[in-house]
N, C-alpha and C positions, 0 to 999 in steps of 0.2 A: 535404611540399608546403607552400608559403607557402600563408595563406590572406588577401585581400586583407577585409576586413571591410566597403568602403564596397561593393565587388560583394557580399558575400557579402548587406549588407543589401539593394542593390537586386533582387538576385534574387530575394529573398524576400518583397521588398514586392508585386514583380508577381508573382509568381504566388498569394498570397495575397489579392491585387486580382481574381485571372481566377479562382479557387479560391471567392472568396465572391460574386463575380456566376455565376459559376453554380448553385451553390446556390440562388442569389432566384429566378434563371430555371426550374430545375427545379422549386422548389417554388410558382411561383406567384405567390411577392408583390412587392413591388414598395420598392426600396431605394435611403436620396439615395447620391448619389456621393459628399460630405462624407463618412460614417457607412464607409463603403467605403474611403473612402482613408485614414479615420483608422485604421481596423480594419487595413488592411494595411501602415500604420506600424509599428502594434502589434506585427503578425504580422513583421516585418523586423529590428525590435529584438528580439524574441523567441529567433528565431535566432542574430544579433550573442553575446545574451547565454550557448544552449547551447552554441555553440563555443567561447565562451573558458570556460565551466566547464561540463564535461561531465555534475554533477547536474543541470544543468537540462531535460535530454534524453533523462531517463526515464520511462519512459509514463504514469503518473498526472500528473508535473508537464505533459506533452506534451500530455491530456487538458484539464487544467484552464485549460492556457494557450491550447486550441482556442475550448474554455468562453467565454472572456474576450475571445477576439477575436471571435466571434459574436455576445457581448453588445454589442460596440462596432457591429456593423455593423447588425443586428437586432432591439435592443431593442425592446419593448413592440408586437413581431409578436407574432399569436395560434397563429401555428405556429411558436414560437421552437423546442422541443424539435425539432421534427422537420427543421427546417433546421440545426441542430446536427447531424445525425445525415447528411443530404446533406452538409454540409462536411466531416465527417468521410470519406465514402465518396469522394467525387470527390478530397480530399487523396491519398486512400490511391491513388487511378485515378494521378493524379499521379507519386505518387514509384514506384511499380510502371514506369510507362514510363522515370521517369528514369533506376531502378536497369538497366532492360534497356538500355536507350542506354547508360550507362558502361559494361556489360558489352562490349557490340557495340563503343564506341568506344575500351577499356582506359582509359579517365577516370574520377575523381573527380566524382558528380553532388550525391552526398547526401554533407553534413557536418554532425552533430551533429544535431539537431532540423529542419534545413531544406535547401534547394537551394544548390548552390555550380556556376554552369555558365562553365567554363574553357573550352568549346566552341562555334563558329561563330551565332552568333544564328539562322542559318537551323534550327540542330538543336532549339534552345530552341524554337522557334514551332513547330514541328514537332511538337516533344513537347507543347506547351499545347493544340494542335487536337488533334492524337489524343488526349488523357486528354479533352477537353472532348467529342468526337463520343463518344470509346466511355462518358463515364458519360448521354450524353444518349439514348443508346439504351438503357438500363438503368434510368436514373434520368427521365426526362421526365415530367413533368407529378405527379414524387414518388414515384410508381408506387401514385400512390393510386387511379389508376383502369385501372390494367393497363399495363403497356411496350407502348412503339409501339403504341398505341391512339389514337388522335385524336380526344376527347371534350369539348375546348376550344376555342375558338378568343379573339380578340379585336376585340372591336367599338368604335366612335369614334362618343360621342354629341356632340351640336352642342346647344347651346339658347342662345338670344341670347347669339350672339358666342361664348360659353365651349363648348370642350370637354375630353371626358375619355376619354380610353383605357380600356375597362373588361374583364378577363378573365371566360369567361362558360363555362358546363360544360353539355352540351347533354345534357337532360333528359327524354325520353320522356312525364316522366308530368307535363310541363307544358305543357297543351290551354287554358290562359285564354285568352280573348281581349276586347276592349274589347265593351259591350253595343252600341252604336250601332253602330260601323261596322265591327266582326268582327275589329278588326285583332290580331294574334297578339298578346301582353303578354310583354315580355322583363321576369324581377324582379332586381331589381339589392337588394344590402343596402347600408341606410341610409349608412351610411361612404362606399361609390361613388358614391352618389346625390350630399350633402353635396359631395363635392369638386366635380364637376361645376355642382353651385347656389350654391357659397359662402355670404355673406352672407343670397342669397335663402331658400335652405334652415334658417332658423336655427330656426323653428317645427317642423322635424323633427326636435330633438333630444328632445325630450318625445313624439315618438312609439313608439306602443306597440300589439298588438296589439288592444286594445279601444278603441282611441282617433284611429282614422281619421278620421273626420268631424269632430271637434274640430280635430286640426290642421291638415284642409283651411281651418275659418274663420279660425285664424291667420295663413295664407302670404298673402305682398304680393300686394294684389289683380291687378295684372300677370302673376303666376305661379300665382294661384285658377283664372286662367278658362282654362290652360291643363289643370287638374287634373277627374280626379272620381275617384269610390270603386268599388270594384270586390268583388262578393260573391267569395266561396273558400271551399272546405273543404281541409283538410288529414288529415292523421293524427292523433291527438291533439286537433282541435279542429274541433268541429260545426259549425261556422259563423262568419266574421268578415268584415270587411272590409280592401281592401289602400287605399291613397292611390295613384294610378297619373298621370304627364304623359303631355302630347305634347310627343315633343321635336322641334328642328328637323330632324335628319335624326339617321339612326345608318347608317354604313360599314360594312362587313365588310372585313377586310385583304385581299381584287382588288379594294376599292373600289366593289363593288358597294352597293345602298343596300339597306338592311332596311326595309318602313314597318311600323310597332309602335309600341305605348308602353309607357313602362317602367311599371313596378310599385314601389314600394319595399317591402324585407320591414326590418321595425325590427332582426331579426337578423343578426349574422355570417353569412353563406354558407359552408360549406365549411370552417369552420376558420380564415379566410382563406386556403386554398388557392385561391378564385379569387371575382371579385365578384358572382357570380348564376348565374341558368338561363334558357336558352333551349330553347324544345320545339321549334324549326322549324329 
């Protein structure tokens, strides 16, 4: 069989393009398209390269060269391993459908370390939803909090002019709410907060959990008097305090509005599997 190498690499750029966005979507985090598209360069020459020499297309090198394209899409995520491990799983959902398609269709799907599709574009899309739908029923949300459980959602905060998409894990044993006017406290980790404040937020780089109230008198007095302190206990720690806004509005995806104010916790949420908790 000719094999045509400029196909052989677009084929594998895109599906190593829809192979590592899914991966971010399953596990939660959130990844540039740059970072993505160069990852799926990688992953397209990677291929080019096992098929014209067939070491290259041996499972540790296969491994490593997974490694490598994850690094490029991924790097200095706090759930790098574990999104290695979804690219790995949803690849394999992949070539599983592909090898059955060639089987059904007497074609050539897989060549050497990657995808080679000599067949009708509508089979390829075909095959990228179905491997995408069955690892998203398997894999959703990383299956860190059980398959097909719906324990996330994503909400859209607003504060002057800026906002930010934030992924949020809904939380049972989180009853705060604002002292004054009762309102529920959604906690967002400081990294979600920061993107949403930019500039504004820069006094929350130095926060920490004994050190609320200092970096309330930091923040630009325009974003002070939106703020106050909020007491908490936790597990591990007798008593603290949180830094907590009001922001202009926060969305639910029907658009519906939440009213809360956020919380910041100085820590990672979740691993970065998602940017906070919500108890309501």
């Amino acid at each position: 069989m000719v094999v045509y190498l400029d196909m052989l690499f677009a084929a594998n750029a895109f599906m190593d393009f829809a192979t590592l966005t899914a991966a971010a979507r399953f596990g939660g985090v959130r990844a540039g398209r740059l970072r993505l598209l160069a990852a799926a360069v990688a992953g397209g020459a990677y291929a080019v390269g096992a098929a014209m020499w067939s070491w290259l297309a041996v499972l540790p090198l296969r491994l490593l060269a997974g490694l490598g394209i994850c690094w490029l899409a991924f790097v200095g995520q706090n759930a790098f391993f574990r999104l290695y491990g979804l690219y790995l799983l949803v690849s394999a959902a992949f070539a599983g459908l592909a090898a059955a398609l060639g089987m059904a269709t007497g074609r050539h799907l897989l060549i050497g370390a990657g995808f080679y599709f000599v067949v009708p574009g509508r089979a390829l899309l075909l095959a990228a939803a179905a491997g995408y739908a069955l690892s998203g029923l398997l894999l959703r949300g990383d299956a860190l909090h059980g398959p097909l459980r719906r324990e996330t959602e994503t909400l859209t905060v607003r504060l002057d002019g800026r906002e930010s998409a934030v992924r949020v894990l809904h939380d049972t044993g989180n009853v705060l709410s604002e002292p004054v006017s009762g309102r529920p406290v959604v906690v967002l980790s400081r990294a979600a907060v920061m993107r949403l404040l930019g500039e504004q937020g820069g006094a929350l780089r130095e926060l920490r959990a004994d050190n609320a109230a200092v970096c309330l008198t930091r923040l630009a007095p325009s974003l002070a008097r939106r703020c106050g302190l909020l007491p908490f206990r936790a597990v591990g720690t007798e008593q603290g305090m949180l830094l907590y806004f009001r922001p202009d509005s926060v969305s639910r995806a029907d658009k519906s509005k939440l009213d809360c104010v956020i919380a910041v916790d100085p820590e990672a949420t979740g691993q970065g599997a998602y940017d906070g908790l919500i108890g309501v």
